[in-house]
N, C-alpha and C positions, 0 to 999 in steps of 0.2 A: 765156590766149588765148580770143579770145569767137569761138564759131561763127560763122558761115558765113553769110549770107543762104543761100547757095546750101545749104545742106544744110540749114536750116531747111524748104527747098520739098519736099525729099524727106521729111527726117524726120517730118515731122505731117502729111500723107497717109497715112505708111505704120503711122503712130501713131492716128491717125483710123479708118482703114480696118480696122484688125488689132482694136483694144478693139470700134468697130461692131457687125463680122462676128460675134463672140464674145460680145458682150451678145443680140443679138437671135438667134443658137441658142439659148442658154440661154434666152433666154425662148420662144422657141418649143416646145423641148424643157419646160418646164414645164407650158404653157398647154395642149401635147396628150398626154403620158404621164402616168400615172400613177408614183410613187416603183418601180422595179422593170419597168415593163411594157418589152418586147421590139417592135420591129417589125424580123422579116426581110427587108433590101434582096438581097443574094446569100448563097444558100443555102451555110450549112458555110461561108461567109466573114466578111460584112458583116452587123452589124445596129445600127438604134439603139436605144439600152439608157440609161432615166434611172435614172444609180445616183447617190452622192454619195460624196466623197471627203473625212471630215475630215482627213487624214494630205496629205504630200508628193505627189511621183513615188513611185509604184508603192507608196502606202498609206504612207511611213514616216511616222513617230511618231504613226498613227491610232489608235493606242490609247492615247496619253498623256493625262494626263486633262484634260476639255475646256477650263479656264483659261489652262494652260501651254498646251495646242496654240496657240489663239489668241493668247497673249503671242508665245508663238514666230514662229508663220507672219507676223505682222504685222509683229512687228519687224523680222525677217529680209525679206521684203516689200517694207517701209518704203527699209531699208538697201539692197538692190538697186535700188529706184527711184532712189535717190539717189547711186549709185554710177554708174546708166547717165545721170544726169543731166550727172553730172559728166565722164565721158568723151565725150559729146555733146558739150558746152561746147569739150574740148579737142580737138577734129577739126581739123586742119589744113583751110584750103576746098580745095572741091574734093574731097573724100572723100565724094561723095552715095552710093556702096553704104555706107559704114557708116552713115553717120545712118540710109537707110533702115533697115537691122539692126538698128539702135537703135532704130526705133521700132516695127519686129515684137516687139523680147523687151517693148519695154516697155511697148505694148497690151495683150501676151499679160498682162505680171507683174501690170498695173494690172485687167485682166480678172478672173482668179483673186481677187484681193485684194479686188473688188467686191462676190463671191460667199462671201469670207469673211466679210466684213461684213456683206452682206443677210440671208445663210443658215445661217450658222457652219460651212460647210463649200464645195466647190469641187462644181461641174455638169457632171459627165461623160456622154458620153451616144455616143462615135463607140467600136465593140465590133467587133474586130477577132478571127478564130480564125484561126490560120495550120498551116501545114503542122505533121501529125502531133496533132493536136488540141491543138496550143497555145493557149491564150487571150491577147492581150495584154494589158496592163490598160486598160480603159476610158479615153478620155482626151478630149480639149475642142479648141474649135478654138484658145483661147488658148495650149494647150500646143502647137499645130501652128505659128505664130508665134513661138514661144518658140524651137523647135528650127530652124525654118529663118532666123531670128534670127542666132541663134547659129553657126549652122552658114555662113553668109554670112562674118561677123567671122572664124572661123577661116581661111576660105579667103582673106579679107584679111590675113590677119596670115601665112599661108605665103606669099602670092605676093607680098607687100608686096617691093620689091625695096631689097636691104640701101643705106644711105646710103653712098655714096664718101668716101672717106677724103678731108680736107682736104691738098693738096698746094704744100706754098711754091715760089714762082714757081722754083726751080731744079730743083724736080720731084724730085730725088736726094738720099736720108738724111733727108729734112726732118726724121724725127721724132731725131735726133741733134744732139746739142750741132756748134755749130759748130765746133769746132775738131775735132771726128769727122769732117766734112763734107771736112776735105781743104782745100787752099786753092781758090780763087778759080784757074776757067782763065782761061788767059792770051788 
């Protein structure tokens, strides 16, 4: 089944808007921090912080060495672009929250993927400390899109309401051989 005009309207806005927003930090974040420097927004909370991530969410395989990293993250990447493509395609119309979700993760995926290829690594720079001096790990606006992406889809997929079971015009046993069914009232 081929999408939607209508959730083509949502979907690349929110595909538009999301890769955007996420290229032009990163460049922003480049153009005025140095690799490492700190600027404090709220104290003991919030700062931004150019660090660089060759590895996944929260550093995985940042220590693999740097050929595999980049076969890996790109193919994998690759294959999620092409996977949210494909569920795109198959949206029933009328589904304009998921296409938009579909086009937050996959801004956000296309974002990241931008910075693996510019940089060989991904541009984090939003530095989070939280209660009890936890640090979070640094993270991008493409991964803020990713997660409320995503996070969108699930709550489509819990509230999606279960389809009605198909009922023959008698309404009673249908899913029983007729002769289960009892005869014909009179």
């Amino acid at each position: 089944m081929q999408t939607s005009s209508q959730n083509l309207r949502f979907f690349l806005p929110s595909f538009l808007i999301t890769l955007v927003i996420d290229q032009l930090t990163k460049t922003w974040i480049i153009d005025r921090f140095a690799y490492g420097e700190r600027l404090t927004v709220i104290e003991g909370f919030f700062n931004l912080t150019h660090v660089r991530n060759p590895g996944g969410a929260f550093s995985f395989l940042a220590t693999m060495p740097e050929q595999l990293r980049q076969v890996f993250f790109l193919g994998t990447g690759c294959l999620a672009i092409g996977l949210l493509a494909i569920f795109l395609w198959k949206l029933e119309p009328g589904q304009w929250r998921s296409a938009t979700a579909i086009g937050a993760v996959l801004g956000g995926a296309i974002g990241n993927l931008t910075d693996r290829v510019l940089y060989g690594e991904v541009i984090d720079f939003l530095d989070f400390r939280l209660i009890g001096g936890y640090v979070w790990p640094t993270f991008n606006m493409a991964d803020c899109w990713i997660v409320v992406g995503v996070g969108i889809l699930m709550l489509e997929m819990f509230l999606e309401e279960e389809p009605k079971p198909a009922v023959e015009e008698s309404g009673v046993g249908s899913d029983l051989p007729a002769e289960a069914n009892g005869p014909p009232p009179s």
